[in-house]
N, C-alpha and C positions, 0 to 999 in steps of 0.2 A: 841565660847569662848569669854568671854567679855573681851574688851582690856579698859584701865583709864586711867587716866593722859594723859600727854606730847604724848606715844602712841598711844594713841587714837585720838588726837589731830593730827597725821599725818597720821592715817588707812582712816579716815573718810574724813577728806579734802584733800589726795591726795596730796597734797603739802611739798615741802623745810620747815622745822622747826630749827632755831636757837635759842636757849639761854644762852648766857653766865653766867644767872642767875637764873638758872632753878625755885629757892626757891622762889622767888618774884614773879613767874607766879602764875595767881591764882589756875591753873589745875591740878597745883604741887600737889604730894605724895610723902611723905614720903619713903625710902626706906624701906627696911625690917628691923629689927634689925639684926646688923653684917654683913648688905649690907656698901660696902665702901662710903662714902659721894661722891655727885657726883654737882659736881661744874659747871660742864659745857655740852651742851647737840647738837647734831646734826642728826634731825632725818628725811630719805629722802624714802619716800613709794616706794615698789617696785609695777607697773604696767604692765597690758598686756591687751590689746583689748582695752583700755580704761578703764577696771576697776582695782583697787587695791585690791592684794592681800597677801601685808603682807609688812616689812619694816626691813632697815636697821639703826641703830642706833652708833654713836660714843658719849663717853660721856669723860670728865676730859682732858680735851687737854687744858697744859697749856698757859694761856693766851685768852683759847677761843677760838670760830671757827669762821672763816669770808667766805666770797664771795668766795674764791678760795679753800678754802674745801669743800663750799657746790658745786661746780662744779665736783672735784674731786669724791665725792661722787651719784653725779648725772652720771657720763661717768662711775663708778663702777657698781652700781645698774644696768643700759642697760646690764651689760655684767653677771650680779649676773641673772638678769632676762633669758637674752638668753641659759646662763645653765640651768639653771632650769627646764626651758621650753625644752632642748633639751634632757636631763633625763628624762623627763617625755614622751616625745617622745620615748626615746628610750624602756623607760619601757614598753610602751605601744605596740610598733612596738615587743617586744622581746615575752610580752604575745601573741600578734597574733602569731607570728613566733610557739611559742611553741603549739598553742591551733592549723595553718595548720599542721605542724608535727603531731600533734596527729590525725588528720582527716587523713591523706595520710596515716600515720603507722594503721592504724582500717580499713581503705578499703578494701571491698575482691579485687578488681581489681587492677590490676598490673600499676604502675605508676610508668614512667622512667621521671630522665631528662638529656638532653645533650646539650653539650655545641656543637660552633660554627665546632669544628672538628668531632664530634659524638662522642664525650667521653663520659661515664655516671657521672655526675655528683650530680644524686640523685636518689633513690631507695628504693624504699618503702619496709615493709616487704613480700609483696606477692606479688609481681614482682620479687625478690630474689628466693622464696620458690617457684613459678611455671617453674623457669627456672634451677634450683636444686643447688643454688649459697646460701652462705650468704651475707647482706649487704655488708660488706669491699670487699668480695673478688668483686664485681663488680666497686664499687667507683674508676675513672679515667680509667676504659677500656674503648676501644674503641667497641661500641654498635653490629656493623657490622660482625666485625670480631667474638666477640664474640657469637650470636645468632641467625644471620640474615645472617651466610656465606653461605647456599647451598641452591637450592632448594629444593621443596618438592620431586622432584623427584630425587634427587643425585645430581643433577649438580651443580658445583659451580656456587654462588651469586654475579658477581662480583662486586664492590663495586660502579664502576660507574654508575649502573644500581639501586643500590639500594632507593628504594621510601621514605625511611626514610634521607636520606642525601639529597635528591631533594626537600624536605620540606625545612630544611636548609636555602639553597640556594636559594628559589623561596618565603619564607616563605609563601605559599597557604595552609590552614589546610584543611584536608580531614578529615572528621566527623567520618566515620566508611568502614570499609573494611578486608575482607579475608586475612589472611596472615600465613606463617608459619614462628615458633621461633624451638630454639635447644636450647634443656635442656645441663647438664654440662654432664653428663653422654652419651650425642651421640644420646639419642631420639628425635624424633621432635614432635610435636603436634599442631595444628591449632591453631591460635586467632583469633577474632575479636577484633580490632585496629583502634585507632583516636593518629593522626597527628596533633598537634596546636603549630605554631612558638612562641618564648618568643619575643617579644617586647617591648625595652624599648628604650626611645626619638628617636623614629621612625628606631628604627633601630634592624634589628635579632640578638638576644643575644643567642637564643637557641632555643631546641622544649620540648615539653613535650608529651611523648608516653603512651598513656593509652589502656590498654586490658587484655580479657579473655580468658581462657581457652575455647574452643569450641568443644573438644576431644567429648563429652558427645554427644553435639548435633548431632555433625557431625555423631556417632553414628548411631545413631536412624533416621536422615534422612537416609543415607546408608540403615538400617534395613524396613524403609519405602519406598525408593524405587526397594527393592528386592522384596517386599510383593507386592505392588502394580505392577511389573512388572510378578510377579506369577499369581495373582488376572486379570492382564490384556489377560496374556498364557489362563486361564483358560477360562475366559470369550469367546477371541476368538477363540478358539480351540472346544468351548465346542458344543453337537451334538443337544443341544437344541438354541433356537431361543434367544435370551434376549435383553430388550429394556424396556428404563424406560421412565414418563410424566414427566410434570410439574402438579402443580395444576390445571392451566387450559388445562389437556388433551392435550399438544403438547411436540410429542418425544423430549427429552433432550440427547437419546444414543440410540445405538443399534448397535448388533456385526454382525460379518461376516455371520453366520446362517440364524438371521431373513433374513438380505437384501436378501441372498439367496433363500431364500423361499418366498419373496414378488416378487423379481426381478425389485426391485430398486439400486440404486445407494446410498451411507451416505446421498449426498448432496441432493437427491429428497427427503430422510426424512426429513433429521432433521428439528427440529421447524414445521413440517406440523401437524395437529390435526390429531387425532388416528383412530377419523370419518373414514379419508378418503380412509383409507384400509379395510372398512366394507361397505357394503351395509346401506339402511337405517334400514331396521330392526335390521338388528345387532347391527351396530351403538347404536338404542336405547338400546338393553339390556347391550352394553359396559357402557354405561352413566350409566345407572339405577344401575349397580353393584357397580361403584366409589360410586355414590352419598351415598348409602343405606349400604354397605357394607364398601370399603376400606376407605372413608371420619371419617367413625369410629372407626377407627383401627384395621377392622378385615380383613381375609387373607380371599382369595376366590377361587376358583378353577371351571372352566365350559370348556364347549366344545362351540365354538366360531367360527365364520366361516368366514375367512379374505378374503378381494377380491386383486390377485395379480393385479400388473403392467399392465397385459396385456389382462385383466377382467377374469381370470381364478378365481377359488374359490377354498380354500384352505380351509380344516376341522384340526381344531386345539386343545389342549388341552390348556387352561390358566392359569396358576398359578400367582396370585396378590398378590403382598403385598404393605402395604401404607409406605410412608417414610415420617417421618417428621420431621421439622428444631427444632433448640434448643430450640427455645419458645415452644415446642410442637403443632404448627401448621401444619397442613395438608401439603404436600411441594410435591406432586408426589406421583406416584405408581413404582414398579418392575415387569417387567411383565415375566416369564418365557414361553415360548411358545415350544409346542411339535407336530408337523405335523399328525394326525393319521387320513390323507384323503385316502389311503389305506384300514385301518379300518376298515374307515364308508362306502367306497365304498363294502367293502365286507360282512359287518352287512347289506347292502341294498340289496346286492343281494341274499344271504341266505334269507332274507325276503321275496324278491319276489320269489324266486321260493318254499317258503314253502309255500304260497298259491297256487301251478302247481306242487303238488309231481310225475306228470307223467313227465314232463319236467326236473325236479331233478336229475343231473348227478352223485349224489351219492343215495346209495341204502336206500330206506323208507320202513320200514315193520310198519306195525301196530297188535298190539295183543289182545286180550278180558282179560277178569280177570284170563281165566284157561289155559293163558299161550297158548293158539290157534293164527296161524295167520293170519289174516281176510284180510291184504291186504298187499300188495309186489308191489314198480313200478318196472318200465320195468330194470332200472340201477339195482336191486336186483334180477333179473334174470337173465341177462348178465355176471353179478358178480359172480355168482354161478356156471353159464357153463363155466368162463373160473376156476375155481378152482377146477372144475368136485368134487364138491359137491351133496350128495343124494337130499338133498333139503335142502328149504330154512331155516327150522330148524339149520341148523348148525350155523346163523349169531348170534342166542339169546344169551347170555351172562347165565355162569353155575347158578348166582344167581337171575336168572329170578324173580324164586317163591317166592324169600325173598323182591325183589323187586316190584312184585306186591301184596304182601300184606304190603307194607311200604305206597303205593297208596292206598292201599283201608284204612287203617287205619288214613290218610291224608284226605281222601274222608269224612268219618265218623265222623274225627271230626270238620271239615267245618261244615256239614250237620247239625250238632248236635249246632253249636253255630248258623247258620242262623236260626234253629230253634229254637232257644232260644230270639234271638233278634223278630225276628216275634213275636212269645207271651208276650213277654215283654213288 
């Protein structure tokens, strides 16, 4: 806004302005028409920091203004100025006031304040609604008694003990921590809770108590340690072998089975490489399966032949899967392991004695196309006499005939496709 005249003449220089003759100044202006004639003029700038910004004016004091008005004028305006300045302050401090209030009242988290006895003395909306209170019914309770009397387990809370009035008194703020509150209604429920003394000219005025609901979490940890202590039963209970790598091929786990069946100890596995429970040939085809197969992402299953603790050799089934971390890199395998050196020990021995059918402790017949028997060992004659069977005919089975023409028709069409590949 532009300011003229006499006005202007003390906005600008800041300075005491006297005239008792306003109209012979040359800066003079006219008043307005219907403005009173103004005979006499005292005009004293109102300042702060050093700069001016804005003034007080006396005008028609009869006889004029001297020395001892403009001082009067001057010890007015300090104190015109110090209001001024302290409404603006206050306007200013009352919008913050209003703009925290509105941050505390919009917070999902609970915010308490209390004073030097642990009364509440402030309470947000959802600190009220998590503890089943409205605002007022909380305002001037004492904190303690109301939601922090018992513990989680029934026992009373006594108040000497309590961690939130040891803040108080030691003012030390504790950032976050476990804790249980009590609804109005008699329930409790977990929070996690931060502790911060109010400090003001070095001295504890109060605390201010911030926290959540943890019901949720606490939850589903609960629900996760039930599953993983299932997942654990299973694992070690279970009548297979299991044990997992890292990426670089050294055990990371392995339950009660495998060690058993190796006849190690956890601590002589863990972190040793997978090698070292295989020979070197094995060894290679363990590698070559990672590398080729599970580094891919695909699952693998073989017969594998582990060397125990105590250089025994153990015949295995392996069941692989690869695991990998959230980037989708390669991070280890799972290895499921099943013993079947029983098995193989007795797949070798049916082998070997089915090259020695006269050594064969159970009974071998062999027969022609027309259902004739052309050879019998000796375990098929023995067998016979203690059954006092007429002979050895009685072993064949009623659908012999159906069975060897399902051979011959097996035979013929072999015969028929090696003949065909030949001329082809």
């Amino acid at each position: 806004m532009e300011v003229r005249g006499l006005h202007s003449r003390v906005m600008e220089g800041g300075e005491v302005l006297i005239f008792n003759d306003p109209a012979s100044h040359p800066e003079w202006m006219e008043p307005p028409k219907g403005h009173p004639a103004i005979t006499s003029f005292l005009g004293v700038p109102l300042k702060h920091a050093g700069q001016t910004f804005g003034m007080m004016g006396l005008v028609n004091r009869k006889g004029g203004y001297d020395q001892r008005n403009q001082e009067d004028m001057r010890v007015l305006a300090i104190s015109v100025v110090e209001a001024l300045i302290r409404k603006r302050a206050e306007g200013k401090l009352a919008q913050l006031r209003r703009h925290h209030e509105l941050i505390l009242s919009s917070a999902s988290e609970g915010i308490l304040g209390l004073d030097l006895d642990g009364n509440m003395i402030f309470v947000n909306p959802a600190a009220a609604a998590m503890l089943g209170y409205e605002v007022e019914e909380l305002i001037g309770r004492h904190a303690h008694t109301v939601w922090h009397h018992t513990k989680p387990d029934g026992r009373p809370y006594p108040p000497e003990e309590c961690r939130f009035l040891e803040t108080l008194k030691a003012g030390i703020p504790v950032p976050l921590e476990d804790d249980f509150f009590w609804r109005k209604d008699g329930t409790g429920f977990p929070v996690i809770c931060s502790r911060n003394p109010i400090i003001q000219n070095d001295q504890i005025s109060g605390e201010v108590v911030t926290f959540q609901d943890i019901s949720k979490r606490k939850q589903m940890e609960e629900a996760l340690r039930k599953s993983e202590e299932i997942y654990r039963q299973i694992v070690e209970t279970a009548l297979e072998g299991i044990w997992t790598i890292d990426a670089d091929n050294r055990v990371t786990f392995a339950n009660s089975r495998i060690l058993e069946m190796l006849a190690y100890s956890l601590d002589e596995v863990m972190g040793e490489p997978i090698s070292k429970f295989m020979d070197q040939e094995w060894a290679a085809v363990a590698i070559t399966t990672i590398n080729e197969r599970l580094r891919k992402g695909l699952r693998e299953q073989l017969d594998l032949k582990l060397r125990c603790k105590e250089g025994l050799e153990l015949w295995v089934i392996l069941t692989a899967s690869p695991i990998f971390d959230q980037e989708g890199r390669y991070a280890g395998a799972l290895g499921m392991v099943t013993d079947i050196t029983a098995r193989k020990q007795a797949e070798e021995e049916i082998a070997r004695l089915a090259t020695f059918p006269q050594l064969n402790p159970n009974p071998i017949l062999e027969v022609d196309n027309q259902g004739n028997i052309t050879f019998a060992n000796p375990a098929a004659h023995e067998l016979a006499q203690k059954l006092d069977l007429p002979d050895l005919q009685a072993f064949l089975p009623a659908d012999l005939e159906k069975i060897l023409r399902s051979a011959q028709e097996v035979r013929e069409r072999q015969f028929r496709c090696e003949k065909h590949l030949k001329e082809g």
